[in-house]
N, CA, C and O of each residue as an XYZ file, in Angstrom:
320
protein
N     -17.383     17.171     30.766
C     -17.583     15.739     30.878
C     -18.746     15.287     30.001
O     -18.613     14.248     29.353
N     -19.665     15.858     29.945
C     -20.888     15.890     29.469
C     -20.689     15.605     27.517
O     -21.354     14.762     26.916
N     -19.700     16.472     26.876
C     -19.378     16.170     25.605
C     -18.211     15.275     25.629
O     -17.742     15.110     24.503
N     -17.542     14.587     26.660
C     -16.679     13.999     25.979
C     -17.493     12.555     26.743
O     -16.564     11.839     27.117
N     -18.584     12.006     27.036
C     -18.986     10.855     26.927
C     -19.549     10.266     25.544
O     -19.455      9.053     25.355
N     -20.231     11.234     24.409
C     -20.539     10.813     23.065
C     -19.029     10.622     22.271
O     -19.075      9.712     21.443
N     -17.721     11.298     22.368
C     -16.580     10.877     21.644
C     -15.990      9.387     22.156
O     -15.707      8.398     21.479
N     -15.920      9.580     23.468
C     -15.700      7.834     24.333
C     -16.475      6.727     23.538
O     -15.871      5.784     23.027
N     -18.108      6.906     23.436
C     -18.739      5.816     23.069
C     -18.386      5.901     21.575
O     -17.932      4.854     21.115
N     -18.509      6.987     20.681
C     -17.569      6.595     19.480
C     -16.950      6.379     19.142
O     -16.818      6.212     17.930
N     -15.823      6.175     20.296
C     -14.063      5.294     19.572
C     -14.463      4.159     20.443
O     -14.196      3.184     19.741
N     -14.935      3.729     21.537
C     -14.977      2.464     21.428
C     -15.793      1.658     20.751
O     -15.413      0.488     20.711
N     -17.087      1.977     20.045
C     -17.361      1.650     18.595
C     -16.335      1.268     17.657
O     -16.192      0.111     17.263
N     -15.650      2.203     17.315
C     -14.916      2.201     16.445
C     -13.616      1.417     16.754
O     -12.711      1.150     15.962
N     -13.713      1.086     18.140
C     -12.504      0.205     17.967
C     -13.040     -1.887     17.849
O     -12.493     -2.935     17.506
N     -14.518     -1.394     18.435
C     -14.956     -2.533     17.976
C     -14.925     -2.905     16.944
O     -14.263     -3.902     16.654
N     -15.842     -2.020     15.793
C     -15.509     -2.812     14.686
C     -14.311     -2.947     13.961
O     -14.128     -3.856     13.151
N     -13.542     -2.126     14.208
C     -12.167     -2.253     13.457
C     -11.531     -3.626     13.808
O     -10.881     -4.244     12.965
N     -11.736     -4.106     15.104
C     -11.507     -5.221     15.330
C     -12.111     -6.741     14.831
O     -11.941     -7.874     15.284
N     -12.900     -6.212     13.675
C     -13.980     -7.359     12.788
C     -14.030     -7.077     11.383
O     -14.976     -7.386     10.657
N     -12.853     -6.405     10.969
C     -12.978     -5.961     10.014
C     -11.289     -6.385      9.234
O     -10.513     -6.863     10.062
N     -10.796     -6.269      8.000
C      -9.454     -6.213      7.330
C      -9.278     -5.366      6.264
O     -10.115     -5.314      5.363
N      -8.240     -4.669      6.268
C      -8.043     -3.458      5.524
C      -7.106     -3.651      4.553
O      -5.892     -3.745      4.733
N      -7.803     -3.720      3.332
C      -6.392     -4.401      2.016
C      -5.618     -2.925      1.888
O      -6.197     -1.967      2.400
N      -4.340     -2.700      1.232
C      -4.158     -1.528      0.524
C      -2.982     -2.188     -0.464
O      -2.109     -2.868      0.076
N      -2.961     -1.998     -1.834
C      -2.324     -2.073     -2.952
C      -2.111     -1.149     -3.602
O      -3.036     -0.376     -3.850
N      -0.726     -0.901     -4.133
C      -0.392      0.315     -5.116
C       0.274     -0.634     -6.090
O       0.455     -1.848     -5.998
N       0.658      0.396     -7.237
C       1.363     -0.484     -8.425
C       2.785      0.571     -8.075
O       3.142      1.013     -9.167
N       3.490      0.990     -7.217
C       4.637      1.837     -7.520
C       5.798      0.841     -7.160
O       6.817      1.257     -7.711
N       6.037     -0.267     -6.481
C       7.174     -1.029     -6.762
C       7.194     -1.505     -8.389
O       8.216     -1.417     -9.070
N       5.736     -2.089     -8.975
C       5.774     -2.764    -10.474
C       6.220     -1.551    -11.434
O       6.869     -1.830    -12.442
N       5.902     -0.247    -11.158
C       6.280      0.678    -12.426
C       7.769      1.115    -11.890
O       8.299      1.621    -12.879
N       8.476      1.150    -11.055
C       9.759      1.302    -10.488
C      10.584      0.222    -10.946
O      11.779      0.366    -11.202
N       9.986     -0.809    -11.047
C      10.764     -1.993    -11.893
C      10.969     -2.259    -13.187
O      11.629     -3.148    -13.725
N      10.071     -1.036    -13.800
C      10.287     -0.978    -15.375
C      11.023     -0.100    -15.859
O      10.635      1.012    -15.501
N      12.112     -0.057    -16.657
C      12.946      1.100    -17.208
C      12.499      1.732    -18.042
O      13.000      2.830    -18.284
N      11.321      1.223    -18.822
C      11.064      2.242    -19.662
C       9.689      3.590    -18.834
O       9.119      4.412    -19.552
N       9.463      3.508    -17.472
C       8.656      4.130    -16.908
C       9.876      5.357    -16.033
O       9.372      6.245    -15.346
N      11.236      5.280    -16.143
C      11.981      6.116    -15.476
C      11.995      7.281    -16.201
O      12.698      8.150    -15.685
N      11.424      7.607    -17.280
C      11.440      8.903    -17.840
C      10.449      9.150    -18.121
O       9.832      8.454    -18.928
N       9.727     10.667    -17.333
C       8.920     11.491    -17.626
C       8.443     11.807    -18.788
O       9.321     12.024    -19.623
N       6.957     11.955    -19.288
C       6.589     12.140    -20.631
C       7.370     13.569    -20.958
O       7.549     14.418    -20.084
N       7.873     13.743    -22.525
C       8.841     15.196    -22.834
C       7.766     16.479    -22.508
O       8.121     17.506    -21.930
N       6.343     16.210    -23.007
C       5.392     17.327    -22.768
C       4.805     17.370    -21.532
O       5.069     16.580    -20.626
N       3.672     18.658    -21.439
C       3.103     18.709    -19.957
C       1.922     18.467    -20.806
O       1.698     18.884    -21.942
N       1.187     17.692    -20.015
C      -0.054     17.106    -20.148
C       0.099     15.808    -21.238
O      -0.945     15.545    -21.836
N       1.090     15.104    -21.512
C       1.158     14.160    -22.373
C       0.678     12.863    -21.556
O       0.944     12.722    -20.363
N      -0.117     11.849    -22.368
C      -0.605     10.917    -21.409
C       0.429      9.669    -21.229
O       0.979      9.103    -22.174
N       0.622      9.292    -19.666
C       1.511      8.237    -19.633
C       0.991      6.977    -19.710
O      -0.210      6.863    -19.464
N       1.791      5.748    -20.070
C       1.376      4.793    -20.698
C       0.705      3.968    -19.452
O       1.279      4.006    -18.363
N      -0.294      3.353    -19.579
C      -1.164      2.523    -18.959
C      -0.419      1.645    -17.749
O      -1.037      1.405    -16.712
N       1.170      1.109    -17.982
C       1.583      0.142    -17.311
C       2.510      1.271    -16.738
O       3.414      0.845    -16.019
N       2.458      2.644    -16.923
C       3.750      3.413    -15.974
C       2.646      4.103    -14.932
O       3.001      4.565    -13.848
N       1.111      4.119    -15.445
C       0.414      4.884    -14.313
C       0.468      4.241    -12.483
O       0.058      3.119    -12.187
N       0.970      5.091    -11.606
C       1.022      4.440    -10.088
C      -0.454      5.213     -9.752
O      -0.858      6.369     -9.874
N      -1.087      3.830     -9.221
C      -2.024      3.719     -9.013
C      -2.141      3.170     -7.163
O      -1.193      2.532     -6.706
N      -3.360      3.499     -6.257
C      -3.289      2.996     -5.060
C      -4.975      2.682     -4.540
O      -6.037      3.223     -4.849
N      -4.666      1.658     -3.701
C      -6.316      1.186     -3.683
C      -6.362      0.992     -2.382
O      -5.318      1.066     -1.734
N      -7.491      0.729     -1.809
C      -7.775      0.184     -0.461
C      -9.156     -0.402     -0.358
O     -10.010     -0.059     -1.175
N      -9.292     -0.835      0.119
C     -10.979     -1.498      0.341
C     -11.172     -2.411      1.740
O     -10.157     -2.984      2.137
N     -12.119     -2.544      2.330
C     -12.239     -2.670      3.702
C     -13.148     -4.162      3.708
O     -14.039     -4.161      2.859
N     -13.068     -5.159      4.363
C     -13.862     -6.239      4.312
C     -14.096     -7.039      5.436
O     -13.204     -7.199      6.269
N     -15.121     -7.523      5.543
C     -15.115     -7.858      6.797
C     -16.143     -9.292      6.943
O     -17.040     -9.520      7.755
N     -15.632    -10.096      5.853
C     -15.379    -11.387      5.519
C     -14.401    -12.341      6.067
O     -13.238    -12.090      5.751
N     -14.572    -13.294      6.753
C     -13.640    -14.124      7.446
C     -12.865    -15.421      6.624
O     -13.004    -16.613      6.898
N     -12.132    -14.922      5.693
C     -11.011    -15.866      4.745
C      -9.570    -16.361      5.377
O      -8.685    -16.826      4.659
N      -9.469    -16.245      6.461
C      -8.187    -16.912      6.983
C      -8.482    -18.171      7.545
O      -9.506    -18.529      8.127
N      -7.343    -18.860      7.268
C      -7.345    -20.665      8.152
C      -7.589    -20.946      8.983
O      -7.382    -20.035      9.785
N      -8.041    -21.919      9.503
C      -7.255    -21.876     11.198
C      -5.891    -21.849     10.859
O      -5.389    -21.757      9.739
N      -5.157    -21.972     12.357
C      -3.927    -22.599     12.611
C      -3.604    -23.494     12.951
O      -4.055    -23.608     14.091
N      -2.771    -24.739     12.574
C      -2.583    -26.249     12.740
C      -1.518    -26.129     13.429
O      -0.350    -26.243     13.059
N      -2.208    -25.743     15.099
C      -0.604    -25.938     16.551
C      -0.092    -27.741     16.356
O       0.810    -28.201     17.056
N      -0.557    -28.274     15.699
C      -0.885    -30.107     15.946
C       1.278    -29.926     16.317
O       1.772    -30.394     17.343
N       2.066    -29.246     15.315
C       3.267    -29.342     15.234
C       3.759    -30.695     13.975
O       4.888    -31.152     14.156
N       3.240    -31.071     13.213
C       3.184    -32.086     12.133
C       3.071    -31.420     10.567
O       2.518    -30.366     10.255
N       3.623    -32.173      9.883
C       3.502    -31.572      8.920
C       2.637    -32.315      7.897
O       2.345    -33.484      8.152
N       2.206    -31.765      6.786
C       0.956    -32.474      5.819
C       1.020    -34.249      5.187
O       0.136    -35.036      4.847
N       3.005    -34.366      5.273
C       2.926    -35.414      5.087
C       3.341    -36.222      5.854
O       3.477    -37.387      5.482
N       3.625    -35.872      7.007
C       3.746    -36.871      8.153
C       2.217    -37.538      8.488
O       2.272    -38.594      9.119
N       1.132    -37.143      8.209
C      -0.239    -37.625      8.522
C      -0.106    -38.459      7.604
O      -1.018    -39.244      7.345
C-alpha cells in the first residue's frame, strides 16, 4: 500500500493536467499517398527521396486556450 500511494498521486496529476492541456499530431502520409510520382521506391539503397515524398510525423502539446465559445443562442449570424 505504502508504494502504490506515490503512483495514485501521479496519475491523478497526470490526469489533471492532461485535462488543461491539447495534443496536435500531423503527418504528411495521406499528402505523399496522393502523389503518383511518390508510389515508387528510389531504384538504389540509400538514394535520397525527394523532399515532397518524405512522410514525416509531428506532435506538440499546448496548453493555450484557442477555442470559441459555443453560441447555444440557436440563431444564425444573419438572422441577428
Amino acid at each position: 500500500m505504502r508504494n502504490a500511494l506515490p503512483a495514485l498521486a501521479c496519475l491523478a496529476a497526470s490526469l489533471t493536467l492532461a485535462a488543461c492541456g491539447t495534443m496536435r499530431y500531423e503527418d504528411t502520409n495521406a499528402a505523399v499517398d496522393a502523389r503518383p510520382e511518390c508510389a515508387s521506391a528510389p531504384s538504389q539503397p540509400n538514394e535520397p527521396v525527394a523532399s515532397w515524398c518524405e512522410r514525416t510525423q509531428s506532435a506538440s502539446w499546448s496548453s493555450e486556450r484557442d477555442s470559441q465559445p459555443v453560441d447555444f443562442s440557436g440563431k444564425d449570424e444573419d438572422d441577428r
